[in-house]
C-alpha positions in Angstrom: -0.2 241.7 148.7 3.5 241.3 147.5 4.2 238.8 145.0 7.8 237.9 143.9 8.7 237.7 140.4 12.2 235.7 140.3 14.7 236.6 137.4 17.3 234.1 136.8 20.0 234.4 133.8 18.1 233.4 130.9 14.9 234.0 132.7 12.1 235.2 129.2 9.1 236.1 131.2 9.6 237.7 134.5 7.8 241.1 133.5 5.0 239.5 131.6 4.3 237.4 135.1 5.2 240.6 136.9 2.2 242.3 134.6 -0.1 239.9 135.4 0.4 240.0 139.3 -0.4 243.6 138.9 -3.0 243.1 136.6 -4.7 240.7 139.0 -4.5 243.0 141.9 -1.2 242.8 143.8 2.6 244.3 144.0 5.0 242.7 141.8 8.3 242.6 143.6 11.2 241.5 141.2 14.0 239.1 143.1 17.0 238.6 141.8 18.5 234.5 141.3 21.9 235.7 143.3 20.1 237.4 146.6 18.4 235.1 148.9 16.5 238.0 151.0 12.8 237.8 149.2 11.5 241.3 150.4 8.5 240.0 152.5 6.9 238.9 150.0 3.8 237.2 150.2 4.1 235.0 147.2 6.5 234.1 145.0 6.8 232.8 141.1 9.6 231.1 139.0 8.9 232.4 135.4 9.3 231.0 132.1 12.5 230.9 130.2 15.8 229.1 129.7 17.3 229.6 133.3 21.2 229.4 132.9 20.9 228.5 129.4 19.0 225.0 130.1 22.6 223.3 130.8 22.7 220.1 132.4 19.5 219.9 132.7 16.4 222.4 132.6 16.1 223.8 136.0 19.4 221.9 137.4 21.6 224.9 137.9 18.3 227.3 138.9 18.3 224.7 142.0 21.0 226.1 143.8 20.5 229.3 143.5 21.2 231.7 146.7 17.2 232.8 146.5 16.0 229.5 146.3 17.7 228.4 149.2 15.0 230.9 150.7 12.2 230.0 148.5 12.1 226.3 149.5 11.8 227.2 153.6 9.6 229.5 152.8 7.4 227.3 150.3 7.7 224.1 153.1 6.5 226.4 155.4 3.3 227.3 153.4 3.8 229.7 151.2 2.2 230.1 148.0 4.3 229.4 145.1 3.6 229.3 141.4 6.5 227.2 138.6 5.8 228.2 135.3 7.2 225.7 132.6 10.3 226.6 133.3 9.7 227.6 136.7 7.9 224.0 136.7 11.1 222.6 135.7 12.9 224.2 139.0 10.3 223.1 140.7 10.9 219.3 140.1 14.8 219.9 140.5 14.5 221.0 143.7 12.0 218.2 144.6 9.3 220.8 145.6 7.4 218.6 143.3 7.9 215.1 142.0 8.6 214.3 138.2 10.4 215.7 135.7 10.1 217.6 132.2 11.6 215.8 129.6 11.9 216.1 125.8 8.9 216.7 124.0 7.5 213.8 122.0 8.9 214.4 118.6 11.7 216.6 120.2 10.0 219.5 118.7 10.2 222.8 120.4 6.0 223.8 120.7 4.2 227.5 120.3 0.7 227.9 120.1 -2.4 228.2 121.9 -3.6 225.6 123.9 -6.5 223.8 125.7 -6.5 222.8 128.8 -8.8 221.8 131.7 -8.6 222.6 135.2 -8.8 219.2 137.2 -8.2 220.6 140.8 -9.5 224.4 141.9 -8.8 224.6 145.7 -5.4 224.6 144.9 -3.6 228.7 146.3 -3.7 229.3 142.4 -6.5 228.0 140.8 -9.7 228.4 143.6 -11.3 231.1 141.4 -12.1 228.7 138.5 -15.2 226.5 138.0 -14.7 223.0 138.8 -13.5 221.5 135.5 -13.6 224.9 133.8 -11.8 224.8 130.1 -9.6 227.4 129.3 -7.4 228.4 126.5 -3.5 229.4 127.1 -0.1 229.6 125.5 1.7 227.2 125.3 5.7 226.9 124.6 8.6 224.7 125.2 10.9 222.4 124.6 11.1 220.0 127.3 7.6 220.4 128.9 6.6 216.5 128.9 5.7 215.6 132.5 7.0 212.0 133.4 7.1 210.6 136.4 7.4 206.2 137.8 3.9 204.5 138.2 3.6 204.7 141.8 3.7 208.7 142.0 1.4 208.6 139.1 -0.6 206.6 140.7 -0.5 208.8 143.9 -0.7 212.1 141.9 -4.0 210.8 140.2 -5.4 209.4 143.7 -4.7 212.4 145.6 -6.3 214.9 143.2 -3.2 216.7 142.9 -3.4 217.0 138.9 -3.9 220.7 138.7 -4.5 220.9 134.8 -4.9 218.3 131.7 -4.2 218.5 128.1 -7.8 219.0 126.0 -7.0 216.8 122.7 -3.9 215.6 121.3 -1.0 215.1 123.9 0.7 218.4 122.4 4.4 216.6 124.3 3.6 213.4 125.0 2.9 213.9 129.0 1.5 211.7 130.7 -2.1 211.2 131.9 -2.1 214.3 129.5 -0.9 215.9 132.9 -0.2 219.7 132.5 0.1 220.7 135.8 0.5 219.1 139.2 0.4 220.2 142.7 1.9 219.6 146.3 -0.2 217.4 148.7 -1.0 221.2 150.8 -2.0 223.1 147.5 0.4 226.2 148.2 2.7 224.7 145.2 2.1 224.6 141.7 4.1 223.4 138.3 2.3 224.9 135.2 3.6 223.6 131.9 1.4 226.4 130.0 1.9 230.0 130.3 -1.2 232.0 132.0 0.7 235.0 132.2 0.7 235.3 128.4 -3.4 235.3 128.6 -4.4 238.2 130.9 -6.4 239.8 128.3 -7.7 239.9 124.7 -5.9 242.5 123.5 -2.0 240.5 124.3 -3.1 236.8 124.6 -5.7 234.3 123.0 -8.0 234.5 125.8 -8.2 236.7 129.3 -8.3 232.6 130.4 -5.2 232.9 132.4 -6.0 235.5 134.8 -7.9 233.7 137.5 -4.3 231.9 138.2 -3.4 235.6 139.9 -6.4 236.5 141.3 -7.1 233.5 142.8 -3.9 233.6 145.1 -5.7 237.2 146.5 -8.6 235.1 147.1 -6.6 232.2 149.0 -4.5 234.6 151.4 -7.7 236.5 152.6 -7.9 236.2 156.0 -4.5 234.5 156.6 
């Protein structure tokens, strides 16, 4: 399986997401923000960073980039696609996913390891965790609290498309504690939290964040 690993200006970490696809399994094949043409890949993720330097806002410019011209046909059409935090961000901007990622609380930039629990696993990314598993990840940012109007809370909640909740204190002042969030299909997913940074042991807190790149294997079997 090819998985793409999209590098925008400011983009912090494409290889550590390009690691873990490997780690997990597949081929990590790195696309560039300026080139639409995606390789064939199977897969694609928006990595962490400060994409064009976080002007405007996080994510706005990322939008209209050539490649993701290409990644939101492709993403509409079914294909799997994973936004870390800032690649969360670009997914919001480009209304793959409702919300946005304001501010932290406190308007504090946050680092540190972080609890989380997995509310949804028959999403592309997270089928290989037990239901309600708790896992522990980095996490880091600046603007990563999820807000969104009552009514697409209210739909996100109903619908089971919370991917992943907050374990404690609301480290950014999200709401519903809401860490992640899917599409209504499952292909797409916004991660606040890094699970790249928490492959193994040796690098990360925990080996936790793995089963976010093995599960896509598991979901494209037999498509």
């Amino acid at each position: 399986m090819k998985v793409g690993v999209v590098t925008f200006p400011g983009s912090l970490d494409d290889h550590d997401a390009a690691r873990a696809v490997v780690a997990a399994g597949a081929q990590a094949i790195s696309l560039w923000h300026a080139d639409s043409d995606l390789k064939q890949v199977d897969a694609v993720i928006l990595p962490g960073g400060f994409s064009y330097g976080d002007y405007l806002r996080c994510g706005a410019i990322s939008r209209f980039a050539p490649v993701m011209g290409s990644v939101i046909e492709r993403a509409n059409s079914g294909m799997p696609l994973l936004g870390i935090c800032n690649g969360f961000q670009i997914l919001c901007e480009s209304h793959l996913l409702p919300g946005a990622l304001t501010r932290n609380e406190g308007l504090h930039f946050l680092c540190k390891p972080q609890k989380i629990s997995i509310e949804n696993n028959s999403t592309a990314w997270t089928n290989g965790f037990a239901e309600n598993a708790q896992i522990l990840i980095p996490l880091k940012n600046g603007e990563g609290s999820f807000q969104c109007d009552d009514a697409t809370l209210t739909q996100l909640e109903g619908e089971g498309r919370v991917v992943a909740r907050y374990l404690g204190v609301n480290p950014n002042g999200s709401r519903n504690l809401i860490a992640g969030i899917s599409n209504a299909r499952g292909n797409i997913v916004g991660l606040m939290p890094h699970p790249e940074h928490a492959i193994d042991s040796l690098t990360g807190p925990s080996a936790d964040g793995l089963p976010f790149f093995t599960s896509l294997l598991t979901s494209m079997v037999g498509r």
